[in-house]
C-alpha positions as CSV (number, residue, x, y, z in Angstrom):
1,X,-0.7,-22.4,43.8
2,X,-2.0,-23.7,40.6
3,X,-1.2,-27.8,40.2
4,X,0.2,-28.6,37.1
5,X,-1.0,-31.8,35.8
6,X,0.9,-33.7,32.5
7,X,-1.4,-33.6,29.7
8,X,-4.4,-35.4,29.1
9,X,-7.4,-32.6,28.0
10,X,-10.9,-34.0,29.5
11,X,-13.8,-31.9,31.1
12,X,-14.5,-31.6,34.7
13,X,-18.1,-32.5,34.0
14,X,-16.9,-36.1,32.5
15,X,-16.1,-36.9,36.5
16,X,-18.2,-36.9,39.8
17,X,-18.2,-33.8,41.3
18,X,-21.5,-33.7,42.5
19,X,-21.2,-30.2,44.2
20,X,-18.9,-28.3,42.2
21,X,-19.9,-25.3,41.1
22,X,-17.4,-24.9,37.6
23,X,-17.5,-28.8,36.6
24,X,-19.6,-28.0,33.8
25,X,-16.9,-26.0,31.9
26,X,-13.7,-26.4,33.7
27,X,-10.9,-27.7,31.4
28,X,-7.3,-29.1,32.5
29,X,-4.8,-31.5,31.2
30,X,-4.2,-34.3,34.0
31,X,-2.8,-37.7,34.1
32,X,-6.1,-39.7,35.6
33,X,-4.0,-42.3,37.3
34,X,-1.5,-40.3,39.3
35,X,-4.1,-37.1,40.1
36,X,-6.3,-37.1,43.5
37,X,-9.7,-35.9,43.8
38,X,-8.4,-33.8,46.4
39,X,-5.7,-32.1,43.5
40,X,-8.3,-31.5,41.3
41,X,-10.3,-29.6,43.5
42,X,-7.5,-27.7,44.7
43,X,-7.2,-26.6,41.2
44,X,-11.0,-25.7,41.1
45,X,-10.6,-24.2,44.0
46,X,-7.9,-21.9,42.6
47,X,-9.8,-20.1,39.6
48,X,-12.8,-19.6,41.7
49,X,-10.5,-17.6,43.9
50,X,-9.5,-15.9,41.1
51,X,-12.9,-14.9,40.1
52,X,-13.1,-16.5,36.9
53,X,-16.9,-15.7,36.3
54,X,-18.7,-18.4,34.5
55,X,-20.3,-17.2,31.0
56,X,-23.4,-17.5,29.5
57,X,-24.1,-20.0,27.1
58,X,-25.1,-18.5,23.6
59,X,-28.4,-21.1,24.2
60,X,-30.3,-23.0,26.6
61,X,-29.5,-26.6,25.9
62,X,-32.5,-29.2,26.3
63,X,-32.4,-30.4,30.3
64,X,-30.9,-33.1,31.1
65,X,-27.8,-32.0,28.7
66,X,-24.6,-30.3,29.3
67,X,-24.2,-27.2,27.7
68,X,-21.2,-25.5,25.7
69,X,-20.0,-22.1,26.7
70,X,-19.7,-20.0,22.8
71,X,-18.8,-16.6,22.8
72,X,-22.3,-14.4,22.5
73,X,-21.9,-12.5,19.0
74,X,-24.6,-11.0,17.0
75,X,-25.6,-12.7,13.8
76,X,-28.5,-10.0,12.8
77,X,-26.5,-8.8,9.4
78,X,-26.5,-12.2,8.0
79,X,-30.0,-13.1,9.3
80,X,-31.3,-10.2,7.7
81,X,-29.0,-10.6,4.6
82,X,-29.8,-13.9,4.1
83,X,-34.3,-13.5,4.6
84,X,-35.7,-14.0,1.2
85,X,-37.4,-10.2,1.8
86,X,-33.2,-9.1,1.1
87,X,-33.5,-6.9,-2.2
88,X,-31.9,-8.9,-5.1
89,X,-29.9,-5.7,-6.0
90,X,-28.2,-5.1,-2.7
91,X,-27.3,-9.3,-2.7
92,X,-25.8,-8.8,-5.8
93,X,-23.6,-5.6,-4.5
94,X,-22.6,-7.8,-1.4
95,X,-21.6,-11.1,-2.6
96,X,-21.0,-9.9,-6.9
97,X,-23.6,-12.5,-7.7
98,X,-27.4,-12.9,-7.8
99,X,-29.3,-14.9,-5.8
100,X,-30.0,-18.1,-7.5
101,X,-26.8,-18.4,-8.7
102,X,-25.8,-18.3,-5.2
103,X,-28.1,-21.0,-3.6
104,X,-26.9,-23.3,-7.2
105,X,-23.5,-23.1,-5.7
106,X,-24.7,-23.8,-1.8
107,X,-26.2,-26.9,-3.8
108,X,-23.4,-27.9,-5.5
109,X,-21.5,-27.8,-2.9
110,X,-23.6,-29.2,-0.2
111,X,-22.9,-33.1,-0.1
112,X,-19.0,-31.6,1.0
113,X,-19.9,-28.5,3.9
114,X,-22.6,-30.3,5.3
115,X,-21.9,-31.1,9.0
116,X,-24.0,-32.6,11.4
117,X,-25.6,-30.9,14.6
118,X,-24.5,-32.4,18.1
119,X,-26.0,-32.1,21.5
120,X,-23.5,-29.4,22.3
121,X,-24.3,-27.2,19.2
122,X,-25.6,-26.5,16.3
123,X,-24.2,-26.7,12.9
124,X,-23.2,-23.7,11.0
125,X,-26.3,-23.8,7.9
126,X,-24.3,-24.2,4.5
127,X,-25.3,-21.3,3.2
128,X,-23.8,-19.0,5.9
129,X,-20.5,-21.1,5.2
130,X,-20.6,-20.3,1.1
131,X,-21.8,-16.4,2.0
132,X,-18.3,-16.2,4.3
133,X,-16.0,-17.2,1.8
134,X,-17.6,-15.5,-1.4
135,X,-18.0,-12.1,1.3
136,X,-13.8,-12.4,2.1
137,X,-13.3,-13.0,-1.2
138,X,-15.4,-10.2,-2.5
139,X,-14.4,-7.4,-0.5
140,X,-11.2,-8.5,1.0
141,X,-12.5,-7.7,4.3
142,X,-9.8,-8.8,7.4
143,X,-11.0,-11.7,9.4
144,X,-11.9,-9.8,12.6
145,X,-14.6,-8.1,10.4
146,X,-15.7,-10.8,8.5
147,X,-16.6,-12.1,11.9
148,X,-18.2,-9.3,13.8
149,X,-20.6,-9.2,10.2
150,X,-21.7,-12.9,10.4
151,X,-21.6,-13.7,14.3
152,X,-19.0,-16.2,14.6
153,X,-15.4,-16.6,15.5
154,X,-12.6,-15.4,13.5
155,X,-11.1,-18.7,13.5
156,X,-14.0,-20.0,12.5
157,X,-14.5,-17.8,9.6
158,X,-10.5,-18.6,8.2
159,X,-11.5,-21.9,8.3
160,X,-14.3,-21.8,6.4
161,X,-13.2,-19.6,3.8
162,X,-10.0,-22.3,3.5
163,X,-12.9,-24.9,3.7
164,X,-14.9,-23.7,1.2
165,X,-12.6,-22.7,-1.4
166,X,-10.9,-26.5,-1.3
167,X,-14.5,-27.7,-2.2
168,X,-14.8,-25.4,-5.0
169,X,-11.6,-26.8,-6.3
170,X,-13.0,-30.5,-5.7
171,X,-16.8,-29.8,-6.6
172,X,-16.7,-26.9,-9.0
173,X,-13.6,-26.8,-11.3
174,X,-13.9,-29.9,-13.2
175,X,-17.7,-28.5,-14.1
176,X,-17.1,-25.2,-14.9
177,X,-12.8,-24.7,-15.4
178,X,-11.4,-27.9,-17.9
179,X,-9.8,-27.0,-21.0
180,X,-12.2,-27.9,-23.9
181,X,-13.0,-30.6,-25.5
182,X,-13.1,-31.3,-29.6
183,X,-16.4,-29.9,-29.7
184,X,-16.0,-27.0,-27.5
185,X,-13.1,-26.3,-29.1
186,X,-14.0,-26.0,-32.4
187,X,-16.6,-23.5,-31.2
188,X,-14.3,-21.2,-29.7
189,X,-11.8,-20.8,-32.8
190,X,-15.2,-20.4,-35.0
191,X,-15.7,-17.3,-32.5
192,X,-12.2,-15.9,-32.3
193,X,-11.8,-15.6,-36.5
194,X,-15.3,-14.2,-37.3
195,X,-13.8,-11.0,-34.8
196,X,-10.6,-11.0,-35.4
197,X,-10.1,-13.0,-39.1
198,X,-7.5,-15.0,-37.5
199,X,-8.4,-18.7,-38.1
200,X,-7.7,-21.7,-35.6
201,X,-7.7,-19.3,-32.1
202,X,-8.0,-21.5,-29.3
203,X,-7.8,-19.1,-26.5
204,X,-6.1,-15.9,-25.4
205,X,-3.1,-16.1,-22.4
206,X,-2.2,-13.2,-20.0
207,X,-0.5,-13.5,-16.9
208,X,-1.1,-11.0,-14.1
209,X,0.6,-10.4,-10.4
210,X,-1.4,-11.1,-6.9
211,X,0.5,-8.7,-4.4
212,X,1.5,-10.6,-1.2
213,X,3.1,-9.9,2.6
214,X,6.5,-10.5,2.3
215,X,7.1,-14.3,2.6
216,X,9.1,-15.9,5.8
217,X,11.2,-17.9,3.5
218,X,12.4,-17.1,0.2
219,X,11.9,-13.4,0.2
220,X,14.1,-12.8,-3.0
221,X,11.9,-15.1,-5.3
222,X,8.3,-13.6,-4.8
223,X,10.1,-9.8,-4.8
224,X,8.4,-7.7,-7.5
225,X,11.1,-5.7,-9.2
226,X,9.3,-4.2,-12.1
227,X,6.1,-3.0,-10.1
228,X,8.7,-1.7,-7.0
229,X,10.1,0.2,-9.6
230,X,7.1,1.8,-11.2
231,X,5.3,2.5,-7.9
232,X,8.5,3.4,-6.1
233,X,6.6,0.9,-3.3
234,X,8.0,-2.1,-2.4
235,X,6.1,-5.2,-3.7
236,X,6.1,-9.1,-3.0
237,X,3.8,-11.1,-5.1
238,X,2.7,-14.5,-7.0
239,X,1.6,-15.5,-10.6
240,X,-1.5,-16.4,-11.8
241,X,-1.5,-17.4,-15.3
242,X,-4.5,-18.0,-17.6
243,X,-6.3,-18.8,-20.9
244,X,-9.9,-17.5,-22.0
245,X,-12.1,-18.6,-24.2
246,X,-14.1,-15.4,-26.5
247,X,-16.5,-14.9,-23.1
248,X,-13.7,-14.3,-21.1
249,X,-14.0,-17.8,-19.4
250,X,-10.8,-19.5,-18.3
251,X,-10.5,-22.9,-19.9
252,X,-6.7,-23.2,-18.2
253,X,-5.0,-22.2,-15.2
254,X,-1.8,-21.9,-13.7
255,X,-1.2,-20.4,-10.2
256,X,1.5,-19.5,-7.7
257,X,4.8,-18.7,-9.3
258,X,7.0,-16.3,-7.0
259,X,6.4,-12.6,-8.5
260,X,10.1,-12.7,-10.1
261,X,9.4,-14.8,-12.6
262,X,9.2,-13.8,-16.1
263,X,5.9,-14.7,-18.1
264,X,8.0,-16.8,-20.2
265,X,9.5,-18.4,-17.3
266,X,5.8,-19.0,-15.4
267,X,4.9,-20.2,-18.7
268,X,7.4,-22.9,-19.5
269,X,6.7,-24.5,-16.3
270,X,2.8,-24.4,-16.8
271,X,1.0,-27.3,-17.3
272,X,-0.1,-25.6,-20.6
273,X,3.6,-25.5,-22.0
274,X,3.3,-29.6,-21.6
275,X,0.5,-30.0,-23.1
276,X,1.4,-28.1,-26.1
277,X,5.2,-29.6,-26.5
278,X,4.8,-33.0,-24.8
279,X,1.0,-33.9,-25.7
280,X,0.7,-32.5,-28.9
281,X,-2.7,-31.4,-27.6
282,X,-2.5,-28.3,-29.4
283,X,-1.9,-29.1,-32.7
284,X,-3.4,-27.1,-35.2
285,X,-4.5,-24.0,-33.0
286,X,-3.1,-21.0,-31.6
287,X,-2.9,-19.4,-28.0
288,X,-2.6,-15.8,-28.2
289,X,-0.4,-13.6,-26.4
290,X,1.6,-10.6,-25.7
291,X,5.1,-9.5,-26.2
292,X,6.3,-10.5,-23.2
293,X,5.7,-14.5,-24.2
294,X,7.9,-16.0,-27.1
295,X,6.7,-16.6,-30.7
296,X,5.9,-20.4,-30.9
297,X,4.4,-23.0,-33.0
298,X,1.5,-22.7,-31.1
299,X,1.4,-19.3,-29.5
300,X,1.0,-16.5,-31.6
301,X,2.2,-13.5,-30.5
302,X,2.5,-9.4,-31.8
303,X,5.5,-8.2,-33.3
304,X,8.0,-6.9,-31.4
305,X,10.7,-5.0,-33.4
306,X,11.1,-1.3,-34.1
307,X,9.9,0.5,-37.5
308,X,7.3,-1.9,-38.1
309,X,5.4,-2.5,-41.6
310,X,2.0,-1.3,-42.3
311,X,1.5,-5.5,-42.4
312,X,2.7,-6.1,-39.5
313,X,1.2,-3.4,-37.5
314,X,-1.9,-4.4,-39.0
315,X,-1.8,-7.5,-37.6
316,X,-0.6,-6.3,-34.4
317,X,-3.9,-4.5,-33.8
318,X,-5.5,-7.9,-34.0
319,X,-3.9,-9.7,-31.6
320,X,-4.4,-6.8,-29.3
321,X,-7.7,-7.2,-30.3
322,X,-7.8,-10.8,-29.1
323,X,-5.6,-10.0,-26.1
324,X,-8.2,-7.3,-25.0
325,X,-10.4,-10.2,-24.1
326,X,-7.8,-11.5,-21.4
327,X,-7.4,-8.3,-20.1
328,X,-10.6,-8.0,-19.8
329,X,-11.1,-11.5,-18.2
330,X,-8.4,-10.4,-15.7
331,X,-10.1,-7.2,-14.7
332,X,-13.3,-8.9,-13.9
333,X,-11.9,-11.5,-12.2
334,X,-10.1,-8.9,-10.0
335,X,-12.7,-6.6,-10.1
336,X,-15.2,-9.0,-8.5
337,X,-13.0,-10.5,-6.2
338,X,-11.4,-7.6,-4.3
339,X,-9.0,-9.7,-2.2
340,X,-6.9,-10.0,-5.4
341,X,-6.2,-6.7,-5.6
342,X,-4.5,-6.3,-2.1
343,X,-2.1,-7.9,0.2
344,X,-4.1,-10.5,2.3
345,X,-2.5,-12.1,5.5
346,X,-3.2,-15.9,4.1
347,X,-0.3,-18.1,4.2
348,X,1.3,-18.2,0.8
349,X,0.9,-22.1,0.7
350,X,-3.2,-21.7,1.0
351,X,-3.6,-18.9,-1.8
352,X,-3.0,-21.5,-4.9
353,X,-6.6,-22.9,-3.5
354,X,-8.1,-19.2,-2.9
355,X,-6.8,-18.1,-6.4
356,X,-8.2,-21.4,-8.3
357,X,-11.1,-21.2,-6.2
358,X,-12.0,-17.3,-7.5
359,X,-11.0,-18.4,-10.7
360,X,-14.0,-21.1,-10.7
361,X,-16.6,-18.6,-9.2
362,X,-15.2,-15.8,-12.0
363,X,-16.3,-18.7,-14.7
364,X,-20.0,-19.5,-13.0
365,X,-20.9,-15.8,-12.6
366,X,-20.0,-15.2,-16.5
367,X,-21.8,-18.2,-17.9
368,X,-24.5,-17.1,-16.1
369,X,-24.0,-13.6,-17.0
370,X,-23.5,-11.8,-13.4
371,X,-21.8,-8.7,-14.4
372,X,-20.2,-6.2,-12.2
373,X,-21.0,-2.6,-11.1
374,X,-19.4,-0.2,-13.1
375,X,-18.0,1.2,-10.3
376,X,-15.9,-2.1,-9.7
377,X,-14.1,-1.7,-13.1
378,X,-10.5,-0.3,-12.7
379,X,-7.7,0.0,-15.3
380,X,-5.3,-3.4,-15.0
381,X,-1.9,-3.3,-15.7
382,X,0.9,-5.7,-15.8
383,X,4.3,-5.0,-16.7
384,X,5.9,-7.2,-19.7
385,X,9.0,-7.8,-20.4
386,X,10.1,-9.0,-23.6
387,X,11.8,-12.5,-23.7
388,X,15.9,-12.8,-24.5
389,X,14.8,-15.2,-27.2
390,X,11.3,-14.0,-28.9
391,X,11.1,-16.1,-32.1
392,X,11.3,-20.0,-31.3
393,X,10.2,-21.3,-34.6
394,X,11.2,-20.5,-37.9
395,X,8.2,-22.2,-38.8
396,X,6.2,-19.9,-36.5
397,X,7.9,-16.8,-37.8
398,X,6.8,-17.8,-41.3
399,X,3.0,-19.0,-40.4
400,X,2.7,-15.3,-38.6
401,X,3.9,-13.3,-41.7
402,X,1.5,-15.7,-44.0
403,X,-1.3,-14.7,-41.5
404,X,-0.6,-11.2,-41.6
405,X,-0.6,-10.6,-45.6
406,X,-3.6,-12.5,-45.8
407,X,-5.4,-10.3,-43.1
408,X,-4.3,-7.0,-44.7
409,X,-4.4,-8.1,-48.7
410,X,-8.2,-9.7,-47.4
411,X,-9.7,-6.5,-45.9
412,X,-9.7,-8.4,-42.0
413,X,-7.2,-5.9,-40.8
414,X,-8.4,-2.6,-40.4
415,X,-5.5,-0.1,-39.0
416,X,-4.7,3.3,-37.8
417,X,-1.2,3.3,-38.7
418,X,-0.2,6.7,-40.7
């Protein structure tokens, strides 16, 4: 009969039992001051009867130390991806990014992942703990085969994934995802109007879906009903808004809205909507969207009615023009990072972190011009509804039509409309 002991978790070995033969890895929860030594061999006693075998430690610890039973799993993959004799090429195909812009993120972000080796093991290296995260994040691979590839437990690897990506967010995104400054900014709009003729761009919006497992609570809110209806497939997701600069880098994000919500609805409680109404901190520049945003005095959007003039469809072709380089941002950003592009079983409340955390990657590999395979690219597609009250300015409606005579009447606005 097994003794049940009230809890207090401490190791056999931490004790005198001089003779025992499981003292080294024998774990139970006792209460030291009511417990004989007699009860706790008893106990012993009991799972040697049972023929609990004693396994092999993954290494021999020095002598004169105890050593720390770990699960034997083979880390020959990783060793082998991660020997500088790895071709550059097949890197690249694993983890969407080259080499050194790899080991500049493992050095970014090593002051935060570094841990310390003890006597009972050995630290996992830093880079092995970036090349987990950017692998799950690449491929979208479940955890059980994320950890037969690199050698370690699959609790292990969710944690470092979860680990990793929070560091990004702390280490990463204020370098490489902050919305411009004066200078920067200035830049940008110089960009967007000698393409599109459109003066005083600052950056292009979309918002696109993630799909997600149906959530424990609040099921209604993250339901999908325009994408159930197209794909006949039943569909839970959340939002991830964003603004890109002419390269396709995000300058702003907004992340995790239940999949229900509108794009105007995600919009107006952005951090971006503030800023715009409350800061004033768009002044004098336009954010481009689609139809399914509102026409504001600082978000430009195409025109929506029917029977459209040969002006306004002019113009139309523009800002789809400028909107082609979200949705182009989007698809890479997806197309790199494959988890975005399927359910994943992460906890809704740790994908805000994931998401922001590709979103930051997505900007380093495109500043340092890390494309992606051709066969990676896919067609993106995200419903839009149009919002009950498009025009929210008058002073908007009128700044639109002004820009659209002077692109046609200018020669800026080329068109195929017949």
């Amino acid at each position: 009969m097994l003794l049940v002991f009230p809890p207090l978790l401490i190791q056999f070995n931490s004790l005198h039992f001089p003779h025992h033969p499981m003292k080294e890895l024998l774990l139970m929860e006792f209460d030291a001051t009511d417990q004989t030594q007699t009860q706790m061999d008893e106990a012993a006693q009991y799972l040697l009867q049972n023929k609990r075998a004693r396994p092999e430690p993954d290494e021999e610890a020095p002598a004169g130390q105890r050593r720390l039973w770990v699960k034997s799993r083979s880390k020959a993959w990783w060793e082998h991806v991660s020997s500088p004799d790895y071709p550059e090429e097949e890197f690249r195909k694993a983890f969407r990014m080259g080499r050194a812009t790899f080991d500049m993120i493992c050095e970014e972000l090593e002051s935060v992942l570094m841990k310390k080796d003890t006597t009972l093991r050995q630290a996992i290296p830093v880079n092995q703990r970036v090349a987990v995260c950017v692998w799950r994040l690449a491929t979208g691979e479940a955890l059980r085969e994320v950890s037969k590839r690199f050698g370690l437990g699959i609790s292990t690897c969710h944690k470092l994934v979860l680990e990793v990506c929070t560091a990004i967010r702390a280490v990463l995104m204020p370098k490489f995802l902050q919305w411009p400054d004066p200078t920067r900014a200035e830049a940008i709009k110089r960009h967007f109007e000698s393409s599109s003729g459109i003066p005083d761009v600052g950056g292009a919006i979309y918002t696109t879906h993630i799909p997600i497992i149906a959530p424990k609570v609040s099921v209604a809110a993250y339901f999908n009903k325009r994408h159930t209806e197209r794909n006949q497939k039943t569909t839970y997701s959340i939002t991830l808004q964003g603004v890109v600069d002419p390269n396709g880098v995000f300058t702003d994000i907004c992340v995790g809205w239940p999949g229900s919500m509108t794009n105007e609805q995600v919009l107006h409680n952005s951090a971006l909507f503030q800023r715009a109404t409350q800061q004033g901190a768009l002044a004098a520049t336009w954010i481009v969207g689609n139809s399914a945003f509102p026409l504001e005095d600082w978000l430009l959007v195409p025109y929506a009615h029917q029977n459209l003039t040969w002006t306004q469809h002019a113009f139309n072709e523009k800002i789809d023009e400028l909107q082609g380089v979200a949705r182009e941002a989007f698809m890479r950003l997806k197309a790199r990072w494959t988890c975005l592009q399927k359910r994943t079983e992460m906890k809704l409340l740790d994908l805000p972190v994931v998401l922001g955390a590709c979103c930051v990657l997505h900007n380093i590999c495109e500043m340092r011009n890390e494309g992606i395979a051709p066969d990676l690219r896919f067609h993106l597609f995200d419903d839009q509804i149009v919002p009950e009250t498009p025009l929210r300015s008058p002073e908007a409606v009128h700044a639109r039509d002004l820009i659209a005579h002077k692109l046609l009447h200018h020669n800026l606005a080329g068109t195929n409309f017949q």
